[in-house]
N, C-alpha and C positions, 0 to 999 in steps of 0.2 A: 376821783382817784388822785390821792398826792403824789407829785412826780419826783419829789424828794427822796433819793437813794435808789431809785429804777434804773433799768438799764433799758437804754433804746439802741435799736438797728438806727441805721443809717445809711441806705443804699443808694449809694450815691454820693461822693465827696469835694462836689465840683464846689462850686461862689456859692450855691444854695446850699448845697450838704455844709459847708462850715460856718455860712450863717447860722444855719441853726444848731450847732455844735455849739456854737457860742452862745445862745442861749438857755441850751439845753444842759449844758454844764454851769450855769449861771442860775439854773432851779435842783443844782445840788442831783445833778442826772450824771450815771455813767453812760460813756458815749463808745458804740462800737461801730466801726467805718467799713463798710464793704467798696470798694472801687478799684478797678485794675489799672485804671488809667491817671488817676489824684494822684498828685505827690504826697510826699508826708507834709505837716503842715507844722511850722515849730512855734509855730503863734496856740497852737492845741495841745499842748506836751501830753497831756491828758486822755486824749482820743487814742483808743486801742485801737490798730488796724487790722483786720481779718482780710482772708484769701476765701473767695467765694467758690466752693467745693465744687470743684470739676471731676471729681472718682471719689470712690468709697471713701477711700484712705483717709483723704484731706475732708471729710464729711465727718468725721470724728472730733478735730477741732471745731471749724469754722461752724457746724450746724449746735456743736453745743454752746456756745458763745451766741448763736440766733434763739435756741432755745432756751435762754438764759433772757431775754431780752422782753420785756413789762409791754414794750411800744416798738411797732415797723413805721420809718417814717420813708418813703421814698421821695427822695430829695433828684435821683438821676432824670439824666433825657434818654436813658437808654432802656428797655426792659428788663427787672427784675424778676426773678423766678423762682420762689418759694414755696414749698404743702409744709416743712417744716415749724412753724411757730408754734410757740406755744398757745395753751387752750386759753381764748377769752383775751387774744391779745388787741391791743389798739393800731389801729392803722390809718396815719395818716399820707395821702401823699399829694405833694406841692409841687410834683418836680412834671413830667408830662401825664396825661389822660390813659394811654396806651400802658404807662407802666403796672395797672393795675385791671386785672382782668373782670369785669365787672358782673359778669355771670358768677366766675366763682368767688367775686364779693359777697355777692347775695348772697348764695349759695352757706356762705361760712358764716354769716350772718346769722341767718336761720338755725342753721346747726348748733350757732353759738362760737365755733373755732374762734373767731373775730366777735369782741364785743362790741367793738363802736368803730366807724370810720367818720374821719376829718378830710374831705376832698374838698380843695379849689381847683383841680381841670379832671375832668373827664372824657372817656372814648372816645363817646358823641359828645360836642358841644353845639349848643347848649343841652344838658342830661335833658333827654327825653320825659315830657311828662307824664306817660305811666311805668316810668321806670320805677321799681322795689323801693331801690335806694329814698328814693325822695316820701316813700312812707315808714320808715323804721326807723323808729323814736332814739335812738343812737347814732345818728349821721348827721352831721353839720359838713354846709358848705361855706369854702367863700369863693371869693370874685378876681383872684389868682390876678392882685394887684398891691399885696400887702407893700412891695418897696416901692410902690408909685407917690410917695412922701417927697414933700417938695425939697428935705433935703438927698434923698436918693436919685430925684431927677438935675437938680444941681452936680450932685457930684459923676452922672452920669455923663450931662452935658459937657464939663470939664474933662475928663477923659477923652473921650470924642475931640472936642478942640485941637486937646494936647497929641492926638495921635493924628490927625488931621495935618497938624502945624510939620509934626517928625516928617510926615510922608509927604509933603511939599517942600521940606527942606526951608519952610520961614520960621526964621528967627530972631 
């Protein structure tokens, strides 16, 4: 699938949901943000932000805007909760194991709901080996280390110094 002119979910819009906002608009992707707690981000002028449907009402927007969406990528540390996507959607998620209920992965899987899932962490780690997942030819994993790049552990280690140095007051 070309991700050019798709729209992807984003649930979740913490460090990890705007990384990949940043790249996801960077493959010519619209980006919709679901998160109650992200600020807005003015580095993403782009990024549409939805209110994740707590009643009917507000399920009028915010779920046509889900159902509008090519790709669910769950980028949060908190759980997500969807039956809304649309049919045959992709689902990726980066962000914890728990945000994605992995019974009714499979489950959507099989039906089709979900054509393809992209998981680096899972429920159980490490996924179980007679789990579904790891036989359906539509699921790729990874090793839920992509920013472990030696300039991301630099600029982590930097950080860490620098707030180390503020909270002992050397300078």
């Amino acid at each position: 699938m070309s991700l050019s002119g798709k729209t992807v979910a984003l649930i979740g819009f913490g460090d990890i949901g705007k990384s990949a906002a940043r790249r996801l608009i960077a493959a010519d992707m619209k980006v919709i943000a679901y998160d109650p707690f992200a600020p807005n981000s003015p580095e993403l002028p782009t990024v549409q932000r939805a209110v994740w449907p707590q009643r009917i009402e507000e399920a009028r927007t915010s779920l046509s805007l889900l159902a509008r969406s090519r790709l669910v990528a769950a980028t949060c540390s908190m759980p997500a909760y969807s039956r809304k996507a649309k049919d045959g959607v992709r689902v990726v998620n980066v962000g914890r194991g728990p945000v994605i209920d992995e019974p009714a992965l499979e489950a959507a899987l099989q039906s089709g709901k979900v054509y393809s899932a992209a998981l680096d962490v899972f429920e159980v780690e490490p996924l179980p080996m007679d789990s579904y997942l790891r036989t359906h030819p539509r699921c790729i994993f990874g090793s839920h280390n992509a920013s472990n790049t030696v300039d991301a552990v630099t600029r982590t280690s930097e950080i860490a110094i620098d707030k180390l140095i503020c909270f002992l007051g050397v300078a």
